[in-house]
C-alpha positions as CSV (number, residue, x, y, z in Angstrom):
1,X,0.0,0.0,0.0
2,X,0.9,3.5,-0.7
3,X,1.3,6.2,1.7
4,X,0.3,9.4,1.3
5,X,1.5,12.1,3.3
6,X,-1.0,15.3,3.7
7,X,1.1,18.4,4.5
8,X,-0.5,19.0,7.4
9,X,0.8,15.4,8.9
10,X,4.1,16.3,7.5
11,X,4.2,19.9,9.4
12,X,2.9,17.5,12.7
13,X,5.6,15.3,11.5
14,X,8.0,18.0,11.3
15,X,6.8,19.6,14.8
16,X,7.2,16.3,16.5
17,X,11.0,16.1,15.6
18,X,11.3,19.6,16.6
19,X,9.9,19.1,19.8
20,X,12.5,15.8,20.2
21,X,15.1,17.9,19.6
22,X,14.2,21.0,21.9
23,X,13.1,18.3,25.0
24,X,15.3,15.3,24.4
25,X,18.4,15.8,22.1
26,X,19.7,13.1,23.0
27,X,17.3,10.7,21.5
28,X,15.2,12.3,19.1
29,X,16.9,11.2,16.2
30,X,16.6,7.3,17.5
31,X,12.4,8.6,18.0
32,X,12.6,10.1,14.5
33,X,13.8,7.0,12.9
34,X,11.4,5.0,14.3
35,X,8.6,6.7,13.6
36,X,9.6,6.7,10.0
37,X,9.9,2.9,10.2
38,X,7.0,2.4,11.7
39,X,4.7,3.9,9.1
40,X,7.1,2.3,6.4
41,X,6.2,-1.1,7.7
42,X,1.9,0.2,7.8
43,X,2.5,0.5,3.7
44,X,4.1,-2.5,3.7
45,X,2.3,-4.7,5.5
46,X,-1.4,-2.7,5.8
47,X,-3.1,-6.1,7.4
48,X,-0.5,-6.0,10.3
49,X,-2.7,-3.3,11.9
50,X,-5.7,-5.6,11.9
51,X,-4.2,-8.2,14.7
């Protein structure tokens, strides 16, 4: 499956990372990446969600 990114969840996206590096720099990029992953895998493997 495709993912399509609005820009409104890429600015939240973008605020999110912001606020990772403002409050916790020392892990936000580790967050970041996961995140990322995470919604990789979702248009990878859609059905996933569903167990």
């Amino acid at each position: 499956m495709k993912i399509f990114w609005t820009a409104s969840a890429l600015a939240d996206l973008d605020d999110i990372e912001k606020y990772l590096q403002a409050n916790y720099p020392e892990t936000s990029e580790a967050v970041a990446r996961r995140i990322r992953s995470i919604i990789r895998r979702i248009g990878e493997w859609p059905s996933a969600l569903l167990k």
